[in-house]
Each structure stands twice: as structure tokens, then as C-alpha cells.
C-alpha positions as CSV (number, residue, x, y, z in Angstrom):
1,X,8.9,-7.4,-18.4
2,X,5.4,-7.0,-19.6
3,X,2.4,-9.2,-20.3
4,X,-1.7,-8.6,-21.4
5,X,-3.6,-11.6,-19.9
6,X,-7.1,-10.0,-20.6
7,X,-7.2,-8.0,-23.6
8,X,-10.3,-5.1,-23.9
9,X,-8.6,-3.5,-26.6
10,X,-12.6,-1.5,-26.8
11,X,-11.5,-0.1,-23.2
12,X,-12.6,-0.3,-19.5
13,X,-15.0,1.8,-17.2
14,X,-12.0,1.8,-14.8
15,X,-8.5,0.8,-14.6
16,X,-7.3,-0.2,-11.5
17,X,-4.0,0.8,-10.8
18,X,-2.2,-1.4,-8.3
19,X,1.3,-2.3,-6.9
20,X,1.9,-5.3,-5.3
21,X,-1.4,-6.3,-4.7
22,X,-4.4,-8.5,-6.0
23,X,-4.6,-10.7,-8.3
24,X,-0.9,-12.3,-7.4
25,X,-0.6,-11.3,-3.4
26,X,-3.7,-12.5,-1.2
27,X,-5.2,-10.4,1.8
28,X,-5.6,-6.8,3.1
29,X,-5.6,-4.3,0.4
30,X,-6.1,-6.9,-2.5
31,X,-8.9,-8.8,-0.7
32,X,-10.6,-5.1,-0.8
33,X,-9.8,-4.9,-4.7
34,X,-11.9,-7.5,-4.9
35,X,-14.8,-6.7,-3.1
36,X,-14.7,-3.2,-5.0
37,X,-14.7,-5.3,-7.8
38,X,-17.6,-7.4,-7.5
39,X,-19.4,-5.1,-5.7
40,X,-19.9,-3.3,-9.3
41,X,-20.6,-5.9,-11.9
42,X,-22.2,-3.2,-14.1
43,X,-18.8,-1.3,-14.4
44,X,-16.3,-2.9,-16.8
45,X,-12.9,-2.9,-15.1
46,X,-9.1,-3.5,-16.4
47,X,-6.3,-4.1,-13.8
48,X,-3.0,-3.2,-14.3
49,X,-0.1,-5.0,-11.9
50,X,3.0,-3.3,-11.4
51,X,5.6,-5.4,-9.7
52,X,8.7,-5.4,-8.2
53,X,10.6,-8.5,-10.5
54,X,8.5,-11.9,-12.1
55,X,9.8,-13.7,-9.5
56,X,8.8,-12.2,-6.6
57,X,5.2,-13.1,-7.2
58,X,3.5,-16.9,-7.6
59,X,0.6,-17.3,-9.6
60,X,-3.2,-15.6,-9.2
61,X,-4.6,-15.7,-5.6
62,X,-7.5,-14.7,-6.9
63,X,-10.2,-15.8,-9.2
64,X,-10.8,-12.6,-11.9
65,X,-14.1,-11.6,-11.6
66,X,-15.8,-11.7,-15.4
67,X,-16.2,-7.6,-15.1
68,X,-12.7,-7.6,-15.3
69,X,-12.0,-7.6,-18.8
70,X,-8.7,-6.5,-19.2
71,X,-5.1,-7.5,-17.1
72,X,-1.7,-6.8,-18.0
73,X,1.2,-6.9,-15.9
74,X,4.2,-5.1,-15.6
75,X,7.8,-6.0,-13.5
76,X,10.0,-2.7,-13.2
77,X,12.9,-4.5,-11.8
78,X,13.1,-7.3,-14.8
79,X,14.7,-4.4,-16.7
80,X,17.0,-3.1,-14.6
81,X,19.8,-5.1,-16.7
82,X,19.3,-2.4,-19.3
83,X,20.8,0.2,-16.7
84,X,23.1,-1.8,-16.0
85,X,24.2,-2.6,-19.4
86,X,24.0,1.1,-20.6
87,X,26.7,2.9,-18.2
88,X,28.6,4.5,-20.6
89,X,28.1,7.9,-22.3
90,X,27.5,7.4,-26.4
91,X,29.7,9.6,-28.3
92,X,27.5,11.8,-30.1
93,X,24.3,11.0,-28.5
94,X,24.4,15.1,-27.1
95,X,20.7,14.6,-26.2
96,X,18.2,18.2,-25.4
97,X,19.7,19.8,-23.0
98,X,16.8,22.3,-22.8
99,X,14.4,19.2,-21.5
100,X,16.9,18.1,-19.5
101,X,17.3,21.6,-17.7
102,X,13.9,21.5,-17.2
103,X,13.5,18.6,-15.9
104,X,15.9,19.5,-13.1
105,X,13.6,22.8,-12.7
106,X,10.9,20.2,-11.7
107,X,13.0,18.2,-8.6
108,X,14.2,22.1,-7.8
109,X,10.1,22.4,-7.3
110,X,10.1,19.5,-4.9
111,X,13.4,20.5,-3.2
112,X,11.8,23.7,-2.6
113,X,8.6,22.0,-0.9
114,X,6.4,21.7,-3.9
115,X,3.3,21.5,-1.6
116,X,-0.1,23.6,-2.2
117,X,0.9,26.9,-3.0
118,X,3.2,25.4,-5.8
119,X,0.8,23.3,-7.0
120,X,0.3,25.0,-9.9
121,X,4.0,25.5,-11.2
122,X,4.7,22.2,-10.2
123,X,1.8,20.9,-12.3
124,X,2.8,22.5,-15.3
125,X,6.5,21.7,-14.8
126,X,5.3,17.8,-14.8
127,X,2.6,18.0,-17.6
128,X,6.0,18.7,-19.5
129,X,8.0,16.1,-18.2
130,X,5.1,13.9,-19.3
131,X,5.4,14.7,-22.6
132,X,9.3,14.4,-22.7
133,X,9.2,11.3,-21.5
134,X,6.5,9.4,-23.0
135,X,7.5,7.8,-26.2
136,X,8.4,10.0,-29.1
137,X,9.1,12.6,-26.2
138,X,12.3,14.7,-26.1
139,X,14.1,12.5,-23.6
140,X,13.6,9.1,-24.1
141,X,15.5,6.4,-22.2
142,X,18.5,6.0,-24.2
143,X,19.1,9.9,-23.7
144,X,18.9,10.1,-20.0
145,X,21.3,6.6,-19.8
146,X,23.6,8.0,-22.6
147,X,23.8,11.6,-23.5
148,X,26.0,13.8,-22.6
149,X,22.9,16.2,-21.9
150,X,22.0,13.3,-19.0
151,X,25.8,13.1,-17.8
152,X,25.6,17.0,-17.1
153,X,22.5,17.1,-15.0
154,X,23.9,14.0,-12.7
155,X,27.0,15.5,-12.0
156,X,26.1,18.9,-11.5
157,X,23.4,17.5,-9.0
158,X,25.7,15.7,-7.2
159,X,28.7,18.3,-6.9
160,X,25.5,20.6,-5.6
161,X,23.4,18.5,-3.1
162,X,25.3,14.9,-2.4
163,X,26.6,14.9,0.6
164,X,28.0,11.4,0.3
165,X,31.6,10.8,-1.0
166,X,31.1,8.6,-3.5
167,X,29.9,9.7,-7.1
168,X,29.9,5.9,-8.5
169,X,27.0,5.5,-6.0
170,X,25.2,8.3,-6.6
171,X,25.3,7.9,-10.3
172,X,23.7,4.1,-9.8
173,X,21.3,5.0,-7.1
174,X,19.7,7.9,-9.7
175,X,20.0,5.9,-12.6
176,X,17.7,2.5,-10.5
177,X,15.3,5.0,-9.0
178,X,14.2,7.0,-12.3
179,X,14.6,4.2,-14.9
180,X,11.2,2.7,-13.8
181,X,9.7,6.1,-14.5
182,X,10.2,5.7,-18.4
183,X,8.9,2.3,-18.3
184,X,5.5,3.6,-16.4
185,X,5.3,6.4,-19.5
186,X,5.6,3.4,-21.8
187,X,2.8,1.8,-20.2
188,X,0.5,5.0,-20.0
189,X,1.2,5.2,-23.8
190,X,0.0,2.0,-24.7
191,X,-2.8,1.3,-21.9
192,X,-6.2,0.5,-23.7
193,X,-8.8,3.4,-23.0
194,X,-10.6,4.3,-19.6
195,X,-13.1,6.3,-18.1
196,X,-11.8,6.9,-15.3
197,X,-8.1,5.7,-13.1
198,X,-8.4,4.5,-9.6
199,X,-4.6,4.1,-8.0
200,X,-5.1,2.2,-4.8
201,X,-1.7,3.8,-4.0
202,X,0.9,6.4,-4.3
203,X,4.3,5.3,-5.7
204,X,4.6,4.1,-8.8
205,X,0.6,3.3,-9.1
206,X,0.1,6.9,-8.0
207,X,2.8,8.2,-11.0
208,X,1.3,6.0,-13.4
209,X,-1.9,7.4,-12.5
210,X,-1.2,11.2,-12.5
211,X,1.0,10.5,-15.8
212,X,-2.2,9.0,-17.7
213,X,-4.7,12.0,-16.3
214,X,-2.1,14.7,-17.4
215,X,-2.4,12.9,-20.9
216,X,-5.5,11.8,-21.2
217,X,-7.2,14.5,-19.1
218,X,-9.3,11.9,-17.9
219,X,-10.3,11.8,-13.7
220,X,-7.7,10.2,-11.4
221,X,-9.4,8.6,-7.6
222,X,-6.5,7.6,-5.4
223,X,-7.7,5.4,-2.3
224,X,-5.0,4.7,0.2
225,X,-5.4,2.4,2.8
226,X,-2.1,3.0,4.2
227,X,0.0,6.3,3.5
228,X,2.6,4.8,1.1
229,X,5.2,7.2,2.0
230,X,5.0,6.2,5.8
231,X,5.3,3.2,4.4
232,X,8.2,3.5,2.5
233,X,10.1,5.3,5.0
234,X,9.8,2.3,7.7
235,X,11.3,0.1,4.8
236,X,14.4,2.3,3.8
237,X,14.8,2.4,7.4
238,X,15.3,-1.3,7.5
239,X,16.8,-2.2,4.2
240,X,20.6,-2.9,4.0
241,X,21.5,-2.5,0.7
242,X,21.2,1.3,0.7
243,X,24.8,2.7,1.2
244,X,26.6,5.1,3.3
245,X,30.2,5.3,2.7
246,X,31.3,8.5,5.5
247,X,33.5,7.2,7.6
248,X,33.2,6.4,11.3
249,X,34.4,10.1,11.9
250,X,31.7,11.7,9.6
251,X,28.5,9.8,11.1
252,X,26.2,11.5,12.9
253,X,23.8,8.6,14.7
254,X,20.9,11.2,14.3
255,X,21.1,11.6,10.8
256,X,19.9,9.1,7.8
257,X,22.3,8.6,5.1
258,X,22.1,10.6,2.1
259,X,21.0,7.6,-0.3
260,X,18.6,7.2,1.7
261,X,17.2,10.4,2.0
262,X,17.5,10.3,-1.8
263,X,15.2,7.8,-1.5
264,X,12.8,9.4,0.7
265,X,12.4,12.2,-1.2
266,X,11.8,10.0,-4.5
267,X,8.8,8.5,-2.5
268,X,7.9,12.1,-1.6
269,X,7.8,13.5,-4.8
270,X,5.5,10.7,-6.6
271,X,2.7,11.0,-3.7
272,X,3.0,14.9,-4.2
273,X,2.1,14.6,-7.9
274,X,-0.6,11.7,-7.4
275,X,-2.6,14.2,-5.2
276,X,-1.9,17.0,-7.2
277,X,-3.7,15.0,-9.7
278,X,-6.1,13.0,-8.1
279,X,-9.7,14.0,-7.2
280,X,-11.1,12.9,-4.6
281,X,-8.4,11.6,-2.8
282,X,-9.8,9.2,-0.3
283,X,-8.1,8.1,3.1
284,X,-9.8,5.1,5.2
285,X,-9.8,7.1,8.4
286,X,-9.2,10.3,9.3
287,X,-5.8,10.5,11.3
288,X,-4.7,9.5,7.7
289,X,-6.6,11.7,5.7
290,X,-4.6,14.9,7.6
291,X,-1.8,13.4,6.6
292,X,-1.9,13.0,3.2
293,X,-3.4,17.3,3.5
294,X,0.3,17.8,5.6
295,X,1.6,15.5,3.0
296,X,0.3,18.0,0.2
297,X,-3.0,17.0,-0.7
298,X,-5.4,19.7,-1.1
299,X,-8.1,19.3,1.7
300,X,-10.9,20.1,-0.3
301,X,-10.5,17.0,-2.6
302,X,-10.1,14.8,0.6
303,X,-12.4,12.4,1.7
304,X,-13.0,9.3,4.6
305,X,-14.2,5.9,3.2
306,X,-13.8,3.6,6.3
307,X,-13.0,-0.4,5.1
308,X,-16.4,-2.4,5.8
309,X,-17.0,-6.4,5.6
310,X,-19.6,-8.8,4.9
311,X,-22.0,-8.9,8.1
312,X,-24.5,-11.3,6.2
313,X,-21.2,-13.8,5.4
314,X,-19.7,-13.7,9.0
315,X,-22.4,-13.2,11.4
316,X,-23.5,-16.9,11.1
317,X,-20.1,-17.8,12.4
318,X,-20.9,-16.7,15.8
319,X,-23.8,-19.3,16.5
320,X,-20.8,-21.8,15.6
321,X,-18.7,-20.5,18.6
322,X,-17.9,-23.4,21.5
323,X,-19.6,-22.4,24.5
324,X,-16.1,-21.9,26.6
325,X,-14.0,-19.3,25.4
326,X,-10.9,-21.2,23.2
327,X,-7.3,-20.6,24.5
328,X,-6.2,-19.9,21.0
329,X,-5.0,-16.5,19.9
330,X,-4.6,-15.8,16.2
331,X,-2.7,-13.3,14.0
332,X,-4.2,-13.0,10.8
333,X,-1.7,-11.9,8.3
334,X,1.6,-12.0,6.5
335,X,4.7,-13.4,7.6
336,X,7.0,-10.2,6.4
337,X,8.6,-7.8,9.2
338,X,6.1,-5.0,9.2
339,X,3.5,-7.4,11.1
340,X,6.3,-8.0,13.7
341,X,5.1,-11.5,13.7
342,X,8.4,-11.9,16.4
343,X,6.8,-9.8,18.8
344,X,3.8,-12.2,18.8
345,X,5.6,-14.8,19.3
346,X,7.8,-13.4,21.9
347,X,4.2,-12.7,23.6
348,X,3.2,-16.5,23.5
349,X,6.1,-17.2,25.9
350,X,4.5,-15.2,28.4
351,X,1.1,-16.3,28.1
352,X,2.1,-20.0,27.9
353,X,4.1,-19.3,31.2
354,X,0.3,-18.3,32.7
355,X,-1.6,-20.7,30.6
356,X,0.2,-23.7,29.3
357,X,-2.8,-24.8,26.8
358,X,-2.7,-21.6,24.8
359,X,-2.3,-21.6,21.2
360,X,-0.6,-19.3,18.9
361,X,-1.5,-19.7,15.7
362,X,-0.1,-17.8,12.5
363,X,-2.4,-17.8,9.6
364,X,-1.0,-16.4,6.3
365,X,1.3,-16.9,3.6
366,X,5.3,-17.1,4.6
367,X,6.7,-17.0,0.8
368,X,6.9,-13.1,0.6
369,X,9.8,-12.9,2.8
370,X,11.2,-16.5,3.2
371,X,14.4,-15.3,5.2
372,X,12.1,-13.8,8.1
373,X,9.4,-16.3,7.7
374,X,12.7,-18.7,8.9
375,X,14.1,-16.2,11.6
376,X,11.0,-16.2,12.9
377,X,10.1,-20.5,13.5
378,X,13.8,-20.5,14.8
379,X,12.5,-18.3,17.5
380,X,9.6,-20.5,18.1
381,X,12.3,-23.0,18.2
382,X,14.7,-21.2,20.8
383,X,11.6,-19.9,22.6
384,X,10.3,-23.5,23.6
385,X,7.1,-23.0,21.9
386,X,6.9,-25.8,19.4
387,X,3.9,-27.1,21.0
388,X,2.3,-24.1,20.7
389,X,2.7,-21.7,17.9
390,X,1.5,-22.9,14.7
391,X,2.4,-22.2,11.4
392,X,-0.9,-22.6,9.3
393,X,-0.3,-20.7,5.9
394,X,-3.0,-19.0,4.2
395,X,-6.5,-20.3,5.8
396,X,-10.6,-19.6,5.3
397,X,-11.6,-16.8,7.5
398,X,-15.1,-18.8,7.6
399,X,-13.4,-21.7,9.0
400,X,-10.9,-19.9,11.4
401,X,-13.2,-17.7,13.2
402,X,-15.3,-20.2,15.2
403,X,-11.8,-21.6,16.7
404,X,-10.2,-18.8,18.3
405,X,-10.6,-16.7,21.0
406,X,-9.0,-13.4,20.3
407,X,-7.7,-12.1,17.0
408,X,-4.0,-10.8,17.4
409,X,-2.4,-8.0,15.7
410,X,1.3,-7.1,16.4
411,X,2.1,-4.7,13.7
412,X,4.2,-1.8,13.3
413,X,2.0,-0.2,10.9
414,X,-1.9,-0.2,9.5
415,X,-4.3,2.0,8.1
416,X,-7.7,-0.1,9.0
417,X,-7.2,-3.6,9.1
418,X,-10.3,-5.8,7.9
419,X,-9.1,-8.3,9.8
420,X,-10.4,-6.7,13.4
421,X,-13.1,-6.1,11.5
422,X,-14.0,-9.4,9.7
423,X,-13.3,-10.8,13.8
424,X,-15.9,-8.2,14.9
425,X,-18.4,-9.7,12.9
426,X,-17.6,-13.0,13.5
427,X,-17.8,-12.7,17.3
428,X,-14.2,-12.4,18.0
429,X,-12.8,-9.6,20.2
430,X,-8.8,-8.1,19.8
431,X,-5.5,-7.3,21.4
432,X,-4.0,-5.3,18.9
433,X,-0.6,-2.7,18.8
434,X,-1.7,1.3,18.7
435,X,-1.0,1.7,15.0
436,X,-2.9,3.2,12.0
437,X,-7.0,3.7,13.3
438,X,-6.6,0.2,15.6
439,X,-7.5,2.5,18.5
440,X,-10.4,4.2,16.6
441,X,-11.7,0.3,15.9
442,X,-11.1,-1.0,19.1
443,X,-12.8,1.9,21.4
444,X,-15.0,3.7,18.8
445,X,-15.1,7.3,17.2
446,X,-17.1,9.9,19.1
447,X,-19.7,9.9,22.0
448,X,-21.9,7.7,20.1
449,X,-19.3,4.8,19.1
450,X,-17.3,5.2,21.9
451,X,-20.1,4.3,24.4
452,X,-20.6,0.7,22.3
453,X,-17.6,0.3,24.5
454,X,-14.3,-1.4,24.2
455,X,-14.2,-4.5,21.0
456,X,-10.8,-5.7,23.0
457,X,-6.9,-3.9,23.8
458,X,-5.0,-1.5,22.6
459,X,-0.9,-2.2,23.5
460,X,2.2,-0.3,22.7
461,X,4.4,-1.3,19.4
462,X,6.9,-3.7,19.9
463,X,6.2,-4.5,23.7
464,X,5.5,-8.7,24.0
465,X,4.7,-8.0,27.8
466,X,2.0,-5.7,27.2
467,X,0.3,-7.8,24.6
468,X,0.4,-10.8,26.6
469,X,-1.0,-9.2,29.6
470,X,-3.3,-7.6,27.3
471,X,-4.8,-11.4,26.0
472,X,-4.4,-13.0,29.3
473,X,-6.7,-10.3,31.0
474,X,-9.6,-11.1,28.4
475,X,-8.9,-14.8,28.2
476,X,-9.2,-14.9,32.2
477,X,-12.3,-13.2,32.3
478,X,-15.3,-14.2,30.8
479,X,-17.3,-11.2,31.6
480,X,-14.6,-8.4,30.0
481,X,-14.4,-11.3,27.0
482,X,-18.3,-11.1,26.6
483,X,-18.7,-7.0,26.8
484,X,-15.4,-7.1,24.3
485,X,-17.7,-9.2,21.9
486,X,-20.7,-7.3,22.3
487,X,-19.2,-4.2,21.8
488,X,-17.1,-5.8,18.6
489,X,-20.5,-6.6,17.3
490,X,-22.3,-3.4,17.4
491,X,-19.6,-1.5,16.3
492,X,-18.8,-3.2,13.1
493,X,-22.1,-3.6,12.2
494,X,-23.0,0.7,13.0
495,X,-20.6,1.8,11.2
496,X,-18.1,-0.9,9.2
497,X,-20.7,-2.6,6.8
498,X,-19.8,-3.2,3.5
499,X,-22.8,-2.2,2.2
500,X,-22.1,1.1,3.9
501,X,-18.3,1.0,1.9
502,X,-20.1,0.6,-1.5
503,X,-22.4,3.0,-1.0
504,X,-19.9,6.0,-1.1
505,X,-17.8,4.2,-3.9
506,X,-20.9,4.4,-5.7
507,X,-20.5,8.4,-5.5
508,X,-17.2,8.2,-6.2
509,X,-17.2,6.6,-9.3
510,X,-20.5,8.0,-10.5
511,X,-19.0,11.7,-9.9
512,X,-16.2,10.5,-11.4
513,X,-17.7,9.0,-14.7
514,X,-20.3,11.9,-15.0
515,X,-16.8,14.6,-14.9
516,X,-15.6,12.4,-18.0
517,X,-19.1,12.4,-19.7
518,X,-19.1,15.9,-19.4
519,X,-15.6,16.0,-20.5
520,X,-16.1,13.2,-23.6
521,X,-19.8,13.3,-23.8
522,X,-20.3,9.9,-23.7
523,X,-23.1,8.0,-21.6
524,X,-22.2,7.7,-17.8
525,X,-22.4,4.0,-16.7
526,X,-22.2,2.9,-20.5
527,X,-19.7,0.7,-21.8
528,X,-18.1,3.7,-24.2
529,X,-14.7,3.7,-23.0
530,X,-12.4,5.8,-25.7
């Protein structure tokens, strides 16, 4: 399912390319769309959505910005009916069995490793598979549901590599995973002109990115805030519906089911051929950025661009601060299970037990994941806690800040969460779980930032104890509350400014606009998007 909201059918300086994110899902990565956004009214920008299904999303969370002049959306899932629909092989549909073979020579690349020193085989491999697949191409969709050229390929691949039993379940699982791929080539096809792509991912942003620069030849910037593979992984790790049908007797504990690690691997082959085809590649810290190089990026195209917020916006908050320290503490975020919002709660039990007029509030949506959202007030429920965690949906950072005492995160994975930040700048200090550079914000990088001191705690993943202690200690003492803040402060504003974050996008896009002039020659900065 496909829509054009905003049509620039003249083109765009960039096209954003983003999954899951802003304009229809509100904080973290998409609330940084937008400031990229705004932060450049002089560059015409088209946004392109790539969804899961229709449904899963509401309406616009955000306001489009007038710079961006084109948005079209696209649901990858709405069409998986078509697979469904088309399981049987088509007499006489035969199909080219040459692209076909070839196309298994490209996952042979990946099985093999496909990293660096393949780059360049690999990168010619996909440049044709490109071409096969776009529109017109030697296989298009039909053929790889249909043909007896398709049917080969599956079957041989599974009598060689599946190590699970059943071949109905193979056949389905490689049919869901690559059917979006056609749809992405579709959309490269018909995408109005740009300058330049900007993926704010891997996965099927990242594809869709490296698809378009192989056919365009136009430059490809991936930002990642977190590393989407990581990602990925902790989510096949919890979802259900991925099968393993060996018996009691054939389970090893220690070992992920094949489907899964078919699954993996998908994951792991689009980020490999986004950062063979992106330049730079930009990571927000770097404990991420040297893993996206072990990942397969090539170091030299590698870059940090830390997160930064709006000092000028938040520092007034801090002159609206009570004078006593407020027993409330607040996670900022999504209810969904990668925030372990549970654990937080679990951790208000204990700090109620100390200090029976704490608050926990929970500010952000609870619609992405209702089934959580629910397990998680029946633990309030069960925990005794009514009276003191609060539920309070999506909320004005302006208007939240002054109210709390400590900004809580409980997650199981970051990259560099602009919500310490945006706290730092409001005056409010942290407890948050030793994931993605939370460490990094919280007691600085280097001599010089780590003697600003400690901007709150740093607790283990998954531990309630430890995060409760870890409040209680800061809440209980003025003193350690008031260094926390001060150091909070000066941190954020050294190194975390937006100002500072614009700056080096300003590079990035120039370099990247002056590679396609020189490419196109057409005017960088001008409006001449072919």
C-alpha cells in the first residue's frame, strides 16, 4: 500500500529515508528528523515512510515543516496477501534461470562473510540484482513467486543450508522476508529526483537507499542512532511467531533456531550493502561507530555526530524549578518492551517502600504495543502502586521538566538518548541502565568531560534494586543531587548543543551535494534536483 501526500514531482535536495519514524511515530529518532529538518530551511527535502502495515500507525505526530515538499508513504506488509495468494508454481512461467543463479551467487557472498575485502564483488553482484529486480528487470515478482526458475533456487537452498525439518516453513519464511525487496525496487523506480539520500537507518531504509545510489549514482549518508541490526536481533529474540519445529530431542538451549537465524542474517545482509554504499556513514557515538566498522563498514567513511538539543529552549526551565527537590521520577519514553518500562516499575516498589510520597510517572504514548502497555498497569496493579505510578501519555517536555526530580531510563538498548540530554539542560540529573553511550553522557568522555563530573547513575540492565537504590541515593541527598545537576549542565552545554549537531550536518550535506554537482554539474545548494 502506497500513497504521495506531498507531491515535488521537480525533485528534492534530499530524501529522507525512514522506517518507522517521524512524521506518524513521535519522539527519539523522529523528533531528531525534525530538527534536521528545520534546521535547514534552505534545503528542499522529500520524506519517504516505509511501514510495517496502515494500521500500525495513527495519523501525523508531527507538523511538516514547509521545506518538506514531497511525502509518500509506503506499507510493506499491506501486500503480503499477494504472497500469500501466489503459492503455486505457473505452468510455463520457466522464468531466467541465469538471474536467478546469480542472484544466489550474491547470498553465497554474504554466507561467505561479504565484509571489506569482498566489498567489491559483492558490489557488483548487487548492482546486478538491482537491475533484475527493478521493474522491467529479469526477475520481477511474479517470477520469483511463480517460476519454476524461483522453485529451483528455494529448494536447492533448503536441501543445502536448512537445518529445520520443515520445507513448508522455509518456503514461507523466504518468500515474507524477500517479497518487500521488490516492493522497495518499485519505489526506487518511481521516487521523484534527489540530490542526495539520507537513510536514518539500515534495514529496509538502508536497501532502499543503496538500491537508488546503485541506480542513480547519486551519494547515499546513513545516520544511525541505534545499530539496527543489534536491534533487530533483541526483537527476533523475543518474537513468537518465528518457528522451530526440532523436536525436544534435537534442541540445543544454546542454539537459535534456524528461522531465526535466517532472519538474522537477512538483517545482516541489508546493513552490509547500506555501508557498502553509503558515504559517510555516521554513528552518534563512538562505541557504535566500531561497530558498524566490525559490522562491515569501511572505517574511512565513518564518522561521530553526537545528538545535541536546544539549550536556548530548555535552559529557562531551570529558574522554574521548586526550591526542594520533587519526589517524582520520570521515564520519558515509549510504552513498548525495549524500554523495560516493567523494570521501572518494579523499581517504584522499592523506592515507595523508602519514600512513600514518590511518584513514578510514565510519559509517552502506549498505542504502539497495546498488549504490553496492559501487562504493564496490571503490574502497577499487582504491585500496589496505583497511587503512585502514573500513566500520562505523550506530554510537553517544556512542561514536564520543572516537575520532576530525576529523569529515569530503564532500557535494554540506546544509542544516545536526547532525552538525558533535553533533562541536562533543563536542570534535571539521571539514573539510567548501562546501555548504548548512557555511560559516556552520564560521566563524560575523556579527562576534560569526565572531570564536569557525574550528571547522575549508571545501573545494570534489568536490575529494579539497583535503580531504586540508584534514585533514592540522589533523592536523599541534596548535595550529590546539586553536583549531579551541575555537572548535567556543563556537560550538555560543552559538548551536546544543537547548534554544535548542525554544524557538522552542514558538512555533511554540503560534501555531499558538492560530490553530486561535480557528478551532475548542477549548482550546489540550488533547487536543481534531476
Amino acid at each position: 500500500m502506497s500513497e504521495v501526500i506531498r507531491r515535488a514531482p521537480e525533485g528534492v535536495d534530499v530524501a529522507l529515508l525512514l522506517e518507522g519514524t517521524f512524521p506518524y511515530v513521535a519522539g527519539g529518532v523522529s523528533s531528531w528528523v525534525n530538527q534536521i529538518i528545520r534546521a535547514f530551511p534552505d534545503l528542499r527535502f522529500g520524506v519517504v515512510f516505509i511501514g510495517s502495515r496502515r494500521s500500525d500507525y495513527g495519523d501525523m505526530r508531527y507538523t511538516l515543516p514547509d521545506n518538506v515538499v514531497h511525502l509518500e508513504t509506503h506499507y510493506l506488509h499491506d501486500d503480503l496477501g499477494t504472497v500469500a495468494t501466489a503459492h503455486e508454481r505457473k505452468r510455463g512461467l520457466q522464468g531466467d534461470a541465469k538471474a536467478f543463479a546469480q542472484m544466489a551467487s550474491l547470498h553465497d557472498a554474504f554466507r561467505r562473510g561479504g565484509g571489506r575485502e569482498g566489498a567489491p564483488d559483492v558490489l557488483s553482484l548487487f548492482g546486478e540484482a538491482c537491475r533484475d529486480i527493478a521493474p522491467g528487470g529479469r526477475i520481477d515478482l511474479e517470477a520469483f513467486l511463480r517460476s519454476e526458475a524461483s522453485w529451483d533456487v528455494v529448494t536447492d537452498r533448503y536441501r543445502t543450508y536448512c537445518s529445520d525439518p520443515s520445507f513448508v516453513d522455509y518456503f514461507w519464511t523466504v518468500r515474507i522476508m524477500h517479497q518487500p525487496l521488490w516492493q522497495l525496487a518499485r519505489i526506487a523506480h518511481t521516487l521523484v529526483p534527489a540530490r542526495v539520500y539520507h537513510s536514518v537507518s539500515t534495514g529496509y531504509a538502508g536497501f532502499l537507499g543503496a538500491l537508488l545510489a546503485q541506480s542513480t549514482g547519486r551519494p547515499l549518508v546513513l545516520s544511525e542512532h541505534g545499530i539496527y541490526t543489534k536491534e533487530r536481533k533483541i526483537d527476533l529474540y523475543q518474537n513468537e511467531w518465528i518457528r522451530d519445529n526440532r523436536n525436544v530431542f534435537q534442541k540445543d538451549a544454546s542454539e537459535l533456531s534456524y528461522f531465526r537465524q535466517l532472519w538474522i542474517r537477512f538483517f545482516e545482509w541489508l546493513g552490509r550493502l547500506t555501508y557498502a554504499a553509503a558515504d559517510p556513514i555516521v554513528a552518534l557515538y563512538e562505541t557504535n561507530r566500531l561497530r558498524q566498522v566490525a559490522d562491515g563498514a569501511d572505517a574511512a567513511r565513518t564518522r561521530n555526530i553526537p545528538n545535541g538539543v536546544n539549550i536556548g529552549r530548555l535552559a529557562p526551565l531551570r529558574a522554574q524549578r521548586p526550591a526542594e527537590v520533587p519526589p517524582v521520577l520520570c521515564l520519558i519514553g515509549r510504552v513498548v518492551p525495549i524500554k523495560d518500562i516493567k523494570t521501572f516499575v518494579r523499581a517504584m516498589r522499592r523506592v515507595v517502600n523508602r519514600m512513600p510520597e514518590a511518584q513514578g510517572w510514565i510519559a509517552g504514548p502506549a498505542d504502539e504495543d497495546p498488549a504490553y502497555a496492559e501487562e504493564c498497569r496490571n503490574l502497577v496493579d499487582s504491585l500496589g502502586l496505583t497511587d503512585n505510578v502514573r500513566f500520562l501519555g505523550m506530554q510537553k517536555i517544556d512542561e514536564l521538566m520543572p516537575k520532576i526530580g530525576l529523569v529515569v531510563l530503564s532500557s535494554i538498548s540506546e544509542a544516545l538518548p536526547l532525552v538525558l540530554l533535553e533533562g541536562f539542560a533543563a536542570g534535571v540529573p539521571a539514573v539510567a541502565t548501562d546501555v548504548g553511550s548512557c555511560r559516556q553522557l552520564m560521566h563524560g568522555l575523556g579527562a576534560e568531560d569526565e572531570a564536569l563530573g557525574a550528571a547522575g547513575r549508571v545501573v545494570g540492565i534489568a536490575d529494579p534494586q539497583s535503580l531504586a537504590d540508584a534514585a533514592l541515593d540522589l533523592l536523599n541527598d541534596g548535595a550529590a543531587w546539586q553536583a549531579a545537576q551541575q555537572a548535567g549542565i556543563a556537560r550538555v552545554e560543552r559538548y551536546y548543543a544543537d547548534t554544535l549537531m548542525f554544524d557538522r550536518y552542514r558538512e555533511v550535506y554540503a560534501g555531499a551535494l558538492e560530490r553530486d554537482t561535480r557528478r551532475a554539474g548542477v549548482c550546489p545548494f540550488g533547487h536543481g534536483a534531476r
